[in-house]
Biopython code that builds the backbone (N, CA, C, O; Angstrom):
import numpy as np
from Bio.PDB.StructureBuilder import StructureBuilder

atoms = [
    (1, "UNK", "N", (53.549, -25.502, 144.190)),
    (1, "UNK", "CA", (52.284, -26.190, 144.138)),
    (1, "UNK", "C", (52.424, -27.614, 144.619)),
    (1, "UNK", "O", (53.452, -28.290, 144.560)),
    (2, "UNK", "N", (51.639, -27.858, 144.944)),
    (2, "UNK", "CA", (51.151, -29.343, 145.395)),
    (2, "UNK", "C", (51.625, -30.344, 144.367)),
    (2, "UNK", "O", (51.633, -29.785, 143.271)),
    (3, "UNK", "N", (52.040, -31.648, 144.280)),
    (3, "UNK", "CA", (51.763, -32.765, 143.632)),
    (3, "UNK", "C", (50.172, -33.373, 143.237)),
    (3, "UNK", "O", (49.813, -34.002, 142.242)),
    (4, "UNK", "N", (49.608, -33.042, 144.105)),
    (4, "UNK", "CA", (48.434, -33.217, 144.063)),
    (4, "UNK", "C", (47.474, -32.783, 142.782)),
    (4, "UNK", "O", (46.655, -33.298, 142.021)),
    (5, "UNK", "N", (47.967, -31.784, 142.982)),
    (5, "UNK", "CA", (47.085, -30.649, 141.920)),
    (5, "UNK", "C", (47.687, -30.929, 140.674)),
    (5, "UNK", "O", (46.989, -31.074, 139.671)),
    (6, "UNK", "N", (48.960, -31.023, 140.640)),
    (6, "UNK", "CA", (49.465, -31.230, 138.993)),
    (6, "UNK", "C", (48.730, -32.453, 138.660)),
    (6, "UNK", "O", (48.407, -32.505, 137.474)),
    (7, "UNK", "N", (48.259, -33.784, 139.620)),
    (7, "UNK", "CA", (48.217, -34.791, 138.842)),
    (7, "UNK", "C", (46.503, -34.315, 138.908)),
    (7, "UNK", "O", (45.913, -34.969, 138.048)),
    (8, "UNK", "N", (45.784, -33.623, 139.467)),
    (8, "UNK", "CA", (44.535, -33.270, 139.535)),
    (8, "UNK", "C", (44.549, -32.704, 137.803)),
    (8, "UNK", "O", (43.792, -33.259, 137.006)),
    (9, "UNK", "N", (45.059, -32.078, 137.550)),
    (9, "UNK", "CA", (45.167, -31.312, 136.203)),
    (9, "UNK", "C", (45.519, -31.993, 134.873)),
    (9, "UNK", "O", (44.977, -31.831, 133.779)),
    (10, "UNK", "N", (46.785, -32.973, 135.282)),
    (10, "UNK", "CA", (46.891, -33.887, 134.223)),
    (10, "UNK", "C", (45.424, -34.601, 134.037)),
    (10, "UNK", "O", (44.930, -34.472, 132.917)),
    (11, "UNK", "N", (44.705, -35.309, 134.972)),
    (11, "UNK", "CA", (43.871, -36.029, 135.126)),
    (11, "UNK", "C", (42.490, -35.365, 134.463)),
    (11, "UNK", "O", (41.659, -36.067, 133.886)),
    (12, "UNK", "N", (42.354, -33.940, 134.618)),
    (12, "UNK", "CA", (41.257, -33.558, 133.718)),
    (12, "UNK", "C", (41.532, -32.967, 132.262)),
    (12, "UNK", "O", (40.604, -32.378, 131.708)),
    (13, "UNK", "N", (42.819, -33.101, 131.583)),
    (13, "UNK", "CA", (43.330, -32.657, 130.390)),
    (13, "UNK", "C", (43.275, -33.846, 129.730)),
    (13, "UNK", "O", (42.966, -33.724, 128.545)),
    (14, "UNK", "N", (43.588, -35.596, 130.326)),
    (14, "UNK", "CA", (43.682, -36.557, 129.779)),
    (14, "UNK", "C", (41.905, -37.026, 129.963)),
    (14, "UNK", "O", (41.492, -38.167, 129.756)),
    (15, "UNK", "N", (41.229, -36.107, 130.298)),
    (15, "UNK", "CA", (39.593, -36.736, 130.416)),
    (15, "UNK", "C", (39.294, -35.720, 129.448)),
    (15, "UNK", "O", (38.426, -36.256, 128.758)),
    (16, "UNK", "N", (39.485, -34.633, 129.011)),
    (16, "UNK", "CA", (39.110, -33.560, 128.539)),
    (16, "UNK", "C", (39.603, -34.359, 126.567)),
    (16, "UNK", "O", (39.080, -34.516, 125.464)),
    (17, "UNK", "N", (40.798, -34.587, 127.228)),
    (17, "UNK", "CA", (41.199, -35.173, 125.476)),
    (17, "UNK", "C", (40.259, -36.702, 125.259)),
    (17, "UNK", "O", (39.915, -36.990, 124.112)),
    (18, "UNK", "N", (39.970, -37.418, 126.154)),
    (18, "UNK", "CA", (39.505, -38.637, 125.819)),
    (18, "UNK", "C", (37.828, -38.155, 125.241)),
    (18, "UNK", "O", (37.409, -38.377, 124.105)),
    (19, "UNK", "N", (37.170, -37.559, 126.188)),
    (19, "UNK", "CA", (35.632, -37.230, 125.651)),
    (19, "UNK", "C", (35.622, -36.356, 124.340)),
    (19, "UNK", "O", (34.661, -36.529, 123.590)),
    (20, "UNK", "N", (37.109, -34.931, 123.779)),
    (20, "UNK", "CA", (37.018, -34.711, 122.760)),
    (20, "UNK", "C", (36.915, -35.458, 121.525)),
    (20, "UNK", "O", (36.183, -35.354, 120.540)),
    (21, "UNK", "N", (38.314, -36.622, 122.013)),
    (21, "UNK", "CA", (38.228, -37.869, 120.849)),
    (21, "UNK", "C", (37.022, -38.713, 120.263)),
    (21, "UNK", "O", (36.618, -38.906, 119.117)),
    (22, "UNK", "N", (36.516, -39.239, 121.813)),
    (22, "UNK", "CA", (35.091, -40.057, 121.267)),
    (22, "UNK", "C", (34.107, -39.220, 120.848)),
    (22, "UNK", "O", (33.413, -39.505, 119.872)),
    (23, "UNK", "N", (33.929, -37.963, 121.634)),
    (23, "UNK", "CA", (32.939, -37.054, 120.912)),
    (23, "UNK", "C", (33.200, -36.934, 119.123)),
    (23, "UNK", "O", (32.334, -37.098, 118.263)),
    (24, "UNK", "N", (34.298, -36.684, 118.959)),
    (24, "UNK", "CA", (34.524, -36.009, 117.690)),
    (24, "UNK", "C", (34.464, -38.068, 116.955)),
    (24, "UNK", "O", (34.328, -38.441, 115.790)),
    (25, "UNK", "N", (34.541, -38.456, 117.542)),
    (25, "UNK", "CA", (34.435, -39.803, 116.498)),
    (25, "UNK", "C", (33.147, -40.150, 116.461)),
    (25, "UNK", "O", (32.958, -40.863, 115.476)),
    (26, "UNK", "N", (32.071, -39.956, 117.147)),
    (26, "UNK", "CA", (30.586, -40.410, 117.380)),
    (26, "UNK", "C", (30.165, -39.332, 116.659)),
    (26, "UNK", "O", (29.082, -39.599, 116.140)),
    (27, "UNK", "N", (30.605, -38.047, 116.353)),
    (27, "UNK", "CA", (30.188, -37.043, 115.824)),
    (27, "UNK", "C", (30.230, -37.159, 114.086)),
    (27, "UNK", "O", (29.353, -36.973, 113.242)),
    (28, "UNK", "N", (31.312, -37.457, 114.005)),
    (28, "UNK", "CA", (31.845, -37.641, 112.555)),
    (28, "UNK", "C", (30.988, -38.712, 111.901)),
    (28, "UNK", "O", (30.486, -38.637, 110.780)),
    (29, "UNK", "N", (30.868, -39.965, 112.968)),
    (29, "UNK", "CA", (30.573, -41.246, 112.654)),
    (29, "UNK", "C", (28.630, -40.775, 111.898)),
    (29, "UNK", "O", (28.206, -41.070, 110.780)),
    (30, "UNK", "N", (27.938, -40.061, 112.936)),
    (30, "UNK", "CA", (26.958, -39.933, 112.674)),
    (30, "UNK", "C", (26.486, -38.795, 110.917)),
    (30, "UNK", "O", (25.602, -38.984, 110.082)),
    (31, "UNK", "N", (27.371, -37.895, 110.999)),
    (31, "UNK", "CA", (27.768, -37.221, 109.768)),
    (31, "UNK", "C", (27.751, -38.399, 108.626)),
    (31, "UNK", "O", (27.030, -38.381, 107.628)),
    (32, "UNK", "N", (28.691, -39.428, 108.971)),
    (32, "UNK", "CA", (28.727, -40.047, 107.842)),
    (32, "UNK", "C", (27.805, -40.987, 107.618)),
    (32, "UNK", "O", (27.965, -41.798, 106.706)),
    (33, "UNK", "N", (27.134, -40.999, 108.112)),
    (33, "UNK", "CA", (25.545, -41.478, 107.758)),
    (33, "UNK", "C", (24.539, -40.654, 107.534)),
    (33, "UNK", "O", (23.603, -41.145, 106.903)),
    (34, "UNK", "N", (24.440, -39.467, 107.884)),
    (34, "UNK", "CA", (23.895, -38.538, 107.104)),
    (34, "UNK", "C", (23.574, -38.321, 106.074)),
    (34, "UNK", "O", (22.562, -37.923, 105.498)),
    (35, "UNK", "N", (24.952, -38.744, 105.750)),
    (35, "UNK", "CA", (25.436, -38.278, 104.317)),
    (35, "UNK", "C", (25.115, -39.615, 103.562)),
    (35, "UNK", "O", (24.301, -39.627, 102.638)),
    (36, "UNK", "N", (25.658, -40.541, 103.906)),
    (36, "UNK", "CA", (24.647, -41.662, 102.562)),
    (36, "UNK", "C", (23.508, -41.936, 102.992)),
    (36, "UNK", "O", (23.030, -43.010, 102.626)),
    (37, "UNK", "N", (22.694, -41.041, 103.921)),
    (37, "UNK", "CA", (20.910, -41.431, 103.977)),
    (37, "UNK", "C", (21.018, -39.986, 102.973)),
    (37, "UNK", "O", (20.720, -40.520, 101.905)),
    (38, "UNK", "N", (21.192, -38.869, 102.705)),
    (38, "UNK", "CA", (21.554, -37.954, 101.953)),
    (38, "UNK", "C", (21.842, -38.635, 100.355)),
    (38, "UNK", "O", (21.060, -38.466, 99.419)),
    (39, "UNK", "N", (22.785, -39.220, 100.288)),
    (39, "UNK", "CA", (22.769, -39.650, 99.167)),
    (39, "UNK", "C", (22.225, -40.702, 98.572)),
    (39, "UNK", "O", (22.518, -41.114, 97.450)),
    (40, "UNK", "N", (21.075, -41.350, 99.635)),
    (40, "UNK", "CA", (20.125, -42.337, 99.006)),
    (40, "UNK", "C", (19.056, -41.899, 98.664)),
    (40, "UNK", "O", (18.306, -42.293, 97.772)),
    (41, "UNK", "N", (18.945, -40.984, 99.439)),
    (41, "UNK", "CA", (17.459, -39.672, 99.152)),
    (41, "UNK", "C", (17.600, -39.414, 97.467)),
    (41, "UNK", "O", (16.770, -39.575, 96.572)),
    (42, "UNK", "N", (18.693, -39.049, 97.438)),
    (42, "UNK", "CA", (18.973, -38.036, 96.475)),
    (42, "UNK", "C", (18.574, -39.002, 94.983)),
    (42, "UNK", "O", (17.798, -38.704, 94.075)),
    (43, "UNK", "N", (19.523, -40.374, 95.176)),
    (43, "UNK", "CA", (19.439, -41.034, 94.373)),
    (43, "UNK", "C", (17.605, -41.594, 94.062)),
    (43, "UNK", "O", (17.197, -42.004, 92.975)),
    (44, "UNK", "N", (17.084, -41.506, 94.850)),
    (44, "UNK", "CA", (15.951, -42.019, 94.186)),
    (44, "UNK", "C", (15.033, -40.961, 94.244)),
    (44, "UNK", "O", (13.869, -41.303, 94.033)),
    (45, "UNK", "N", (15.234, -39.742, 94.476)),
    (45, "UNK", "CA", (14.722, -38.639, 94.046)),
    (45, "UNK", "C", (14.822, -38.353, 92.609)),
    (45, "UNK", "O", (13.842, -37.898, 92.020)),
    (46, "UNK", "N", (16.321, -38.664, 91.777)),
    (46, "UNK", "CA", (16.289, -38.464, 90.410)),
    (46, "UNK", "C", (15.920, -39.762, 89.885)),
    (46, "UNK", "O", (15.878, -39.832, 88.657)),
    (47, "UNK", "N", (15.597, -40.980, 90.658)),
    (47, "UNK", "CA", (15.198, -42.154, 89.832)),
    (47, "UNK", "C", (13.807, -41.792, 89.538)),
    (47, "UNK", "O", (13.227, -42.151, 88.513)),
    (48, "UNK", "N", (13.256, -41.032, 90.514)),
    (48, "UNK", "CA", (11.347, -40.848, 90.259)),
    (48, "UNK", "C", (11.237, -39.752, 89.880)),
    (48, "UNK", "O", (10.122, -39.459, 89.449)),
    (49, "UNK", "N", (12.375, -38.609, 89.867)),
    (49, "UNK", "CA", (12.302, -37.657, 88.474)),
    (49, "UNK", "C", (12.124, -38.388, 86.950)),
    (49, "UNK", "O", (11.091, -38.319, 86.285)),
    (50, "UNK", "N", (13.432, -39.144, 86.523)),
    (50, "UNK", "CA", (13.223, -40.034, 85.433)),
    (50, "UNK", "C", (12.217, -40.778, 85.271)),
    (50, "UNK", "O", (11.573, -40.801, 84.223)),
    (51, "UNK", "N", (12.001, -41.365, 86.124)),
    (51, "UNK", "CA", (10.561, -42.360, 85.909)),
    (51, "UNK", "C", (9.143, -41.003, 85.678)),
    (51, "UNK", "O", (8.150, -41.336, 85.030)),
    (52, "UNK", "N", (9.186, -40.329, 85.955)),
    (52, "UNK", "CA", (8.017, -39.577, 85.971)),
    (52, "UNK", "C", (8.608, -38.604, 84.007)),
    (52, "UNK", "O", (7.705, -38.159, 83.298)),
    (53, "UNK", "N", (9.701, -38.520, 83.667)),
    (53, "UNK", "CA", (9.659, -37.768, 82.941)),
    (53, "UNK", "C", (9.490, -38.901, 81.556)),
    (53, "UNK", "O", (9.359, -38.546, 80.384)),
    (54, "UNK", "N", (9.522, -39.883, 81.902)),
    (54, "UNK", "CA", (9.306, -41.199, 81.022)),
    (54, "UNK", "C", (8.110, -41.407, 80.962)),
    (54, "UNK", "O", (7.589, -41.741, 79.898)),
    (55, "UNK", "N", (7.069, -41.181, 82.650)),
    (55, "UNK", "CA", (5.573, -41.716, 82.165)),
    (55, "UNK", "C", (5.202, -40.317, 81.461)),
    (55, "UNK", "O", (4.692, -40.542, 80.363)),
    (56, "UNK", "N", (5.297, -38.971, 81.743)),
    (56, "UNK", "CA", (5.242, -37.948, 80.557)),
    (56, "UNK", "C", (4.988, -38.083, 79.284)),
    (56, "UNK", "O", (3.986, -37.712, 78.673)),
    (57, "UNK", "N", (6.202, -38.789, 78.778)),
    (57, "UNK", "CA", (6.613, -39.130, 77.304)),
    (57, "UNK", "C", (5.583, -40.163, 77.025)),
    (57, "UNK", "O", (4.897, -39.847, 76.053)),
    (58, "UNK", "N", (5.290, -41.178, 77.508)),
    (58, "UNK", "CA", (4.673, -42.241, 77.081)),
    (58, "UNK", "C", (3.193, -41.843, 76.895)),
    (58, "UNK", "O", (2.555, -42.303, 75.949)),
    (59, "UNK", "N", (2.565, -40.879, 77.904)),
    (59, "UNK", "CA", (1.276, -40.443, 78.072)),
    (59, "UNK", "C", (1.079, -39.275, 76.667)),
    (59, "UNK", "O", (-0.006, -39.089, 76.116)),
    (60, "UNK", "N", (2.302, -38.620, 76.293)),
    (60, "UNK", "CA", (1.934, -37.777, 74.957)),
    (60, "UNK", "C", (1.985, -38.722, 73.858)),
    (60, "UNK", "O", (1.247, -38.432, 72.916)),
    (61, "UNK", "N", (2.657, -39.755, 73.748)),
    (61, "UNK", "CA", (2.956, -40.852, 72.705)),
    (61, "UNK", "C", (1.450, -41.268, 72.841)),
    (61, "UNK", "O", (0.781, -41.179, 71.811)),
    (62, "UNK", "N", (0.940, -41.634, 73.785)),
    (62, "UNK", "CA", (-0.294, -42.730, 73.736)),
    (62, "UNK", "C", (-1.593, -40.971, 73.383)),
    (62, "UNK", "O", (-2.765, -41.040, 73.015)),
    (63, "UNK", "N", (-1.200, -40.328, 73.525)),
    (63, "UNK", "CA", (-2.404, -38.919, 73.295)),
    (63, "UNK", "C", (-2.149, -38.867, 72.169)),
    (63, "UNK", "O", (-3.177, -38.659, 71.525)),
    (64, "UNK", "N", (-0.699, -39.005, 71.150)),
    (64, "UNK", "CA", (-0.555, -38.504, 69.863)),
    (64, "UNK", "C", (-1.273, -39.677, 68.964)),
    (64, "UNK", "O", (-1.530, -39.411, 67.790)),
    (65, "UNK", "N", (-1.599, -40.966, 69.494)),
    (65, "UNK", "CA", (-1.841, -42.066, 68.798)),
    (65, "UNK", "C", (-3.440, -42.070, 69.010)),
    (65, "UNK", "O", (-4.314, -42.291, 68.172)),
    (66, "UNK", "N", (-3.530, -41.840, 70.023)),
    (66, "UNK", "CA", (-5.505, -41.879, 70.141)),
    (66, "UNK", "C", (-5.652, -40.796, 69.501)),
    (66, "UNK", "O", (-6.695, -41.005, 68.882)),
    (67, "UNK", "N", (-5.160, -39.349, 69.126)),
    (67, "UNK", "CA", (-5.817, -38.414, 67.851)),
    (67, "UNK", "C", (-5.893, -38.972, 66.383)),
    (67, "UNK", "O", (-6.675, -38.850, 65.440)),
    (68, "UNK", "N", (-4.234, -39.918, 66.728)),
    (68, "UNK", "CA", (-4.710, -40.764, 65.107)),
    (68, "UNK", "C", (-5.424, -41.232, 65.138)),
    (68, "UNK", "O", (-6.237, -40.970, 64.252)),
    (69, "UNK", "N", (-5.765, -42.208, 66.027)),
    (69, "UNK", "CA", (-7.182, -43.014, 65.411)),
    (69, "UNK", "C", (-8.467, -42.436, 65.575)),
    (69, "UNK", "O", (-9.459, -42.913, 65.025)),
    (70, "UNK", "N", (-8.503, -41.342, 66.371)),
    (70, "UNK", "CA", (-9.923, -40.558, 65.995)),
    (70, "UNK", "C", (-9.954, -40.388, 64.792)),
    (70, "UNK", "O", (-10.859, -40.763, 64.047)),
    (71, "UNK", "N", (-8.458, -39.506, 64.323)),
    (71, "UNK", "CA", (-8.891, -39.264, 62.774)),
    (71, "UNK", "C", (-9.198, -39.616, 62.336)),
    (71, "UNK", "O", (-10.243, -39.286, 61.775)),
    (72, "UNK", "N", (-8.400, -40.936, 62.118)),
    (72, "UNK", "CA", (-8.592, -42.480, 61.041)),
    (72, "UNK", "C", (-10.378, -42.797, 60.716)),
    (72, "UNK", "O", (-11.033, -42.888, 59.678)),
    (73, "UNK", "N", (-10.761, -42.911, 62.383)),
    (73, "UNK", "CA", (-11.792, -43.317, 62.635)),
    (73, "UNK", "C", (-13.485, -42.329, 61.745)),
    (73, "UNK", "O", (-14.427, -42.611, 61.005)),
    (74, "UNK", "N", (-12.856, -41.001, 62.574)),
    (74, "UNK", "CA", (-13.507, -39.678, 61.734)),
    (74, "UNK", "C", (-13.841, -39.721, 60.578)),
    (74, "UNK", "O", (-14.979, -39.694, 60.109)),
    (75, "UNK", "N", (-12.274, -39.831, 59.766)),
    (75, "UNK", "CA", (-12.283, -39.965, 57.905)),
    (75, "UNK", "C", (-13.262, -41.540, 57.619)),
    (75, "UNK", "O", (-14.229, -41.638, 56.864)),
    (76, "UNK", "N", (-12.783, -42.410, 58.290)),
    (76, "UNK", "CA", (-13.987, -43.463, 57.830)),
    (76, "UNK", "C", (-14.822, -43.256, 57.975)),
    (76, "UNK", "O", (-15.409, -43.361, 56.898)),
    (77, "UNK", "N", (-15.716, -42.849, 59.010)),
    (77, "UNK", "CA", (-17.430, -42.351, 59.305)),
    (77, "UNK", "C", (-17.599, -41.404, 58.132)),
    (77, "UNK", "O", (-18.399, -41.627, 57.223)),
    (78, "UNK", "N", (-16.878, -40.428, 58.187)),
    (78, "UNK", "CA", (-17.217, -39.194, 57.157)),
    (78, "UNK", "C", (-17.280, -39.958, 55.857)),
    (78, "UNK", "O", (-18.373, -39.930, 55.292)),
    (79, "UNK", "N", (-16.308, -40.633, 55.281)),
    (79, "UNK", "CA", (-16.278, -41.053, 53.948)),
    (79, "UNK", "C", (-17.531, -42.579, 53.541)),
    (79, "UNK", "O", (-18.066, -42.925, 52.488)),
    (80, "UNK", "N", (-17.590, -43.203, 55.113)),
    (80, "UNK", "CA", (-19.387, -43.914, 54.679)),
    (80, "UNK", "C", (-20.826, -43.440, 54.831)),
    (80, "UNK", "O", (-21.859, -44.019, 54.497)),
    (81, "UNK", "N", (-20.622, -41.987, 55.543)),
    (81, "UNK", "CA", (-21.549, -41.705, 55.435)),
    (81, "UNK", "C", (-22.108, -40.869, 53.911)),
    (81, "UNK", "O", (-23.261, -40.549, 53.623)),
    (82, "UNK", "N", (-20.765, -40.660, 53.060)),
    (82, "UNK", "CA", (-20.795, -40.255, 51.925)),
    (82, "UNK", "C", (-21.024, -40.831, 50.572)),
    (82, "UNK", "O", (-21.282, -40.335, 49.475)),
    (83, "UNK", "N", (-20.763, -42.580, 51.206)),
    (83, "UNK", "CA", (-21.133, -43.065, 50.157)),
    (83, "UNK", "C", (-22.411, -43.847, 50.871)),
    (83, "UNK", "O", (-22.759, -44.895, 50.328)),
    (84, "UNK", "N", (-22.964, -43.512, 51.774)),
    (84, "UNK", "CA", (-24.290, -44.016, 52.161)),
    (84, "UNK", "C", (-25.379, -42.666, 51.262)),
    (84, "UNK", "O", (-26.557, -42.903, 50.994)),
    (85, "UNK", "N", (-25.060, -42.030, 51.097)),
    (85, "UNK", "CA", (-25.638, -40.657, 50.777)),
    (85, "UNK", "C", (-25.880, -40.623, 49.063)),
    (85, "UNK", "O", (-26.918, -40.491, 48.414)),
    (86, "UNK", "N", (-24.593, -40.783, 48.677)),
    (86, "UNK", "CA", (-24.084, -41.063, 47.019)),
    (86, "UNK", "C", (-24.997, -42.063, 46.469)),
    (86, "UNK", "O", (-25.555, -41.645, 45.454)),
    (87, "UNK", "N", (-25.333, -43.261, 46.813)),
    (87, "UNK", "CA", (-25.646, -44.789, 46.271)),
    (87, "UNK", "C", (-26.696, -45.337, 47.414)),
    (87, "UNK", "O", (-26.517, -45.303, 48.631)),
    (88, "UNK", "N", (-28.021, -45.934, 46.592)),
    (88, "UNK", "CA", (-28.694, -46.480, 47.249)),
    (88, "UNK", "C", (-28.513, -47.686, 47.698)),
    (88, "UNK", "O", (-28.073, -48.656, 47.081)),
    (89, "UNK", "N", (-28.821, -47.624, 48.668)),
    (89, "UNK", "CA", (-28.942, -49.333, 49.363)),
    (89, "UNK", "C", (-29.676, -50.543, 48.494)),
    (89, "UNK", "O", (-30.811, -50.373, 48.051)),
    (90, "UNK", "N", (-29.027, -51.634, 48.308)),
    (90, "UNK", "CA", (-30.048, -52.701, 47.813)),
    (90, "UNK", "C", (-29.832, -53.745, 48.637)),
    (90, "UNK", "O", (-28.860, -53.978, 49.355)),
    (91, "UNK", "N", (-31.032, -54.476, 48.432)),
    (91, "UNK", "CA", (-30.988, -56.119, 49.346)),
    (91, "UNK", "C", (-30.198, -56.927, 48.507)),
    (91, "UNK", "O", (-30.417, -57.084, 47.305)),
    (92, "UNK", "N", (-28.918, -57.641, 49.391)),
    (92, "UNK", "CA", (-27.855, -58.280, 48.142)),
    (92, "UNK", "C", (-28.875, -59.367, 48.187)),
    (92, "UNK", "O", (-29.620, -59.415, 49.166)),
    (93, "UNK", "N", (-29.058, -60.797, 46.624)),
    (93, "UNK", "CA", (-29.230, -61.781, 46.696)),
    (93, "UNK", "C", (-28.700, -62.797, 47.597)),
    (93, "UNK", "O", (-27.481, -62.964, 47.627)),
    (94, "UNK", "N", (-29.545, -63.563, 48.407)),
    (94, "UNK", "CA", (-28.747, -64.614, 49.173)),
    (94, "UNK", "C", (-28.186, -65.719, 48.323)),
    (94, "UNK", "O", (-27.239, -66.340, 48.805)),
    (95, "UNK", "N", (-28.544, -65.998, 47.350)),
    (95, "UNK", "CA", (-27.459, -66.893, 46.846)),
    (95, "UNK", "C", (-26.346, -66.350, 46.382)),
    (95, "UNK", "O", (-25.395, -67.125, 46.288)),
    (96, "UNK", "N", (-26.095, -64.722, 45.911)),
    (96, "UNK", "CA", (-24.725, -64.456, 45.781)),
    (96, "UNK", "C", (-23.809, -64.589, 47.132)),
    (96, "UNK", "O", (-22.603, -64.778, 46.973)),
    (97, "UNK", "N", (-24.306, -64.502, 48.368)),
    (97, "UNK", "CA", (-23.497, -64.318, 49.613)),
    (97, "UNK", "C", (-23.183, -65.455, 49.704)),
    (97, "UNK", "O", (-23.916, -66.347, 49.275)),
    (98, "UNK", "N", (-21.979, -65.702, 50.305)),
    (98, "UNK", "CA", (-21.325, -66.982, 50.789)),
    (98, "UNK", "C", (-21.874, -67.437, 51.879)),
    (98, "UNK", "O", (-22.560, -66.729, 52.616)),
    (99, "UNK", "N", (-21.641, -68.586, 52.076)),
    (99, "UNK", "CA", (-22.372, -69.315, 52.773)),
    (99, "UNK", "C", (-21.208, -69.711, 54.060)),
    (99, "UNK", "O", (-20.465, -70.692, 54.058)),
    (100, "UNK", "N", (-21.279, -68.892, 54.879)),
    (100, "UNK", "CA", (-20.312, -69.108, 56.222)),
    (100, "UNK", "C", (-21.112, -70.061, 57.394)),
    (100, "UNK", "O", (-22.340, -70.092, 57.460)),
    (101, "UNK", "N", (-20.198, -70.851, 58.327)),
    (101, "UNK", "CA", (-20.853, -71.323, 59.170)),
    (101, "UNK", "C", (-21.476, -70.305, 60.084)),
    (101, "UNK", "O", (-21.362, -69.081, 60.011)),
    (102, "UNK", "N", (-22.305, -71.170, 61.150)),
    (102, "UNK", "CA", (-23.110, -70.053, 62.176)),
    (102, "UNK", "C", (-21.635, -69.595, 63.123)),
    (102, "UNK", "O", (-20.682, -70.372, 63.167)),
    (103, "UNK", "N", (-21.614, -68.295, 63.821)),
    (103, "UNK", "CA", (-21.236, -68.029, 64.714)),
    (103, "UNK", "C", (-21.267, -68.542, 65.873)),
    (103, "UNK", "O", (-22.309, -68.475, 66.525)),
    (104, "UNK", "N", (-20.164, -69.151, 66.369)),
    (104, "UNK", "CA", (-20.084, -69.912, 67.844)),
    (104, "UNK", "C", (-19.897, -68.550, 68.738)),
    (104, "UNK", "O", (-19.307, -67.488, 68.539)),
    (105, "UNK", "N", (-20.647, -69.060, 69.779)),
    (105, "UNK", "CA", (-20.498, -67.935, 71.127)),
    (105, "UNK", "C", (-19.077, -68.430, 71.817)),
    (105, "UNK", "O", (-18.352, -69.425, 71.803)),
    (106, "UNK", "N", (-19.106, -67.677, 72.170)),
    (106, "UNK", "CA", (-17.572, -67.598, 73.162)),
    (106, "UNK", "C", (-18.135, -68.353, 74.572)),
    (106, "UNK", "O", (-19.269, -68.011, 74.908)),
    (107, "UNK", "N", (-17.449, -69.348, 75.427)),
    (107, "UNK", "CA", (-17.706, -69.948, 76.046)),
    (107, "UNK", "C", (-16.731, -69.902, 77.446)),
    (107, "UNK", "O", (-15.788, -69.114, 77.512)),
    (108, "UNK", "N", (-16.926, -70.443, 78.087)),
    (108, "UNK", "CA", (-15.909, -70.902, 79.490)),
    (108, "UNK", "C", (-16.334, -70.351, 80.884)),
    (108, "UNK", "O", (-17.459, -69.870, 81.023)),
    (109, "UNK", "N", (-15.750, -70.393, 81.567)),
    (109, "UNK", "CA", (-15.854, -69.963, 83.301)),
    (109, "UNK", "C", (-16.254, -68.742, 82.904)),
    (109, "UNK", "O", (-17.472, -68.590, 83.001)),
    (110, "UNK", "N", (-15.593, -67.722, 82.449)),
    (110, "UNK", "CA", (-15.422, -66.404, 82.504)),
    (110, "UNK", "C", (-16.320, -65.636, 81.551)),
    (110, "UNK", "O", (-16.190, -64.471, 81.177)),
    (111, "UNK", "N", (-17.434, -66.686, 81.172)),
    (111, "UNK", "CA", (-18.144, -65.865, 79.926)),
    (111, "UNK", "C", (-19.252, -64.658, 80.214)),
    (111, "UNK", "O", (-20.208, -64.918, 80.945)),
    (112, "UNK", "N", (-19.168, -63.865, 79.864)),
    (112, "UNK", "CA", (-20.450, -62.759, 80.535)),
    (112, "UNK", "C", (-20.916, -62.726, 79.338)),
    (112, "UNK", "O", (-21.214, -61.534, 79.406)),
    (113, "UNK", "N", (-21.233, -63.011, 78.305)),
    (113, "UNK", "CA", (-22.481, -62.685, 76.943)),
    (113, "UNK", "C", (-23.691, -63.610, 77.861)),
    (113, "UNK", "O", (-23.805, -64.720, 78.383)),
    (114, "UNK", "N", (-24.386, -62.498, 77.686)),
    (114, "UNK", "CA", (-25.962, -62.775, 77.778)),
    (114, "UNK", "C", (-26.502, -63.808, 77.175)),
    (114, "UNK", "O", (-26.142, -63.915, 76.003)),
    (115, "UNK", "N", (-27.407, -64.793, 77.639)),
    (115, "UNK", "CA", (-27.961, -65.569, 77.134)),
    (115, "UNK", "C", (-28.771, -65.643, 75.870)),
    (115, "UNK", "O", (-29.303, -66.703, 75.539)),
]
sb = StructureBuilder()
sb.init_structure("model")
sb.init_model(0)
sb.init_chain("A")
sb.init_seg("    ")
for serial, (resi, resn, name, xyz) in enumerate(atoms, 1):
    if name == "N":
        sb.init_residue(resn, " ", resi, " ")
    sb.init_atom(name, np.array(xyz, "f"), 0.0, 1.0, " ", f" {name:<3s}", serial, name[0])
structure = sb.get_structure()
């Protein structure tokens, strides 16, 4: 064979290994960013799992507390309307009532009470 040709051959085995190398390093390189956009996903996928299984909890906490105070609220109505029922109404004497100052209105920039 030729000289020619051997170095023709070396010449595409040492091009053949150089584009495997950078290929396989641009290849890898991109993998490994994959992989921590992969594992940033991931991570705030279970942060807004948790956060969502927390607003859950808080939304049955705040449902278990507004039935209490219906109740609360319930048993008081029920129990004045029982003693509105039981006992007649009288007009108290104004000189037994205390004598409080007048009620000041609430005031400032931001006031919306009606005139």
């Amino acid at each position: 064979m030729n000289i020619d040709a051997w170095q023709a051959a070396a010449a595409i085995a040492v091009t053949a290994a150089t584009v495997g190398t950078a290929s396989r390093w641009w290849h890898l390189r991109r993998l490994d960013e994959l992989a921590r956009q992969l594992l940033k996903l991931d991570a705030t996928h279970q942060n807004s799992l948790r956060m969502s299984a927390q607003a859950r909890k808080q939304v049955e906490d705040l449902q278990r507390l507004v039935a209490e105070y219906r109740r609360r609220l319930t048993a008081a109505d029920l129990a004045g309307r029982r003693q509105a029922h039981a006992a007649p109404r009288t007009v108290p004497d104004e000189s037994a009532l205390p004598h409080a100052a007048p009620v000041a209105r609430p005031g400032g920039w931001a006031d919306t009470q009606p005139l």
